[in-house]
C-alpha positions in Angstrom: 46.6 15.8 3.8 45.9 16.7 7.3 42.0 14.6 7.6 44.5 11.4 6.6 46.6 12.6 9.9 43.7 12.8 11.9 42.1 9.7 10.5 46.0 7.9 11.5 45.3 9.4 14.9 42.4 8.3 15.6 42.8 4.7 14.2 46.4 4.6 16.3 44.4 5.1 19.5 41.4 3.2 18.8 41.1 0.0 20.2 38.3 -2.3 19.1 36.4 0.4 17.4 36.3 2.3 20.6 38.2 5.1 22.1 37.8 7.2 25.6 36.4 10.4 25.0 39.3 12.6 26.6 41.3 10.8 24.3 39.2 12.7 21.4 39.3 15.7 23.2 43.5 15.5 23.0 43.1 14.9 18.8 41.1 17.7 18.6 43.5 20.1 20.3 46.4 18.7 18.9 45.2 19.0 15.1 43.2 22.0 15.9 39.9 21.0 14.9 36.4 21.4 16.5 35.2 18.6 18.3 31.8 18.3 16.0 33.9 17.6 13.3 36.5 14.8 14.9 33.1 13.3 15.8 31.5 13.3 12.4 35.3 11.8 11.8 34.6 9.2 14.1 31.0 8.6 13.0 32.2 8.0 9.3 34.8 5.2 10.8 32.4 3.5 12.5 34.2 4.2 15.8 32.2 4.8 19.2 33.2 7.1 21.7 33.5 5.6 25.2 34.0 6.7 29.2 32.0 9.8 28.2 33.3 12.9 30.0 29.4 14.2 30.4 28.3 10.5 31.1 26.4 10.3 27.9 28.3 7.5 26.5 28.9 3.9 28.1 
């Protein structure tokens, strides 16, 4: 199943229940997904999204 790929990804390149956002910007392209629905991903693992390309994120 391709979300269990994604999921793998994301986990592999998490560290501490972080990861950079380019980082999530590379999943998204690789697996073709929009980047909404990596973050709901990300949301539902409890992972935050950090070094925020737009500065949102600390």
């Amino acid at each position: 199943m391709e979300r269990d790929k994604i999921i793998e990804a994301i986990k592999q390149r998490a560290t501490e229940g972080r990861i950079p956002c380019g980082v999530c910007f590379q999943i998204a392209e690789e697996y073709g997904i929009p980047k909404r629905e990596l973050g709901e991903l990300l949301n539902e693992l409890e992972i935050k999204v950090i070094q925020c390309q737009l500065g949102l994120f600390k």
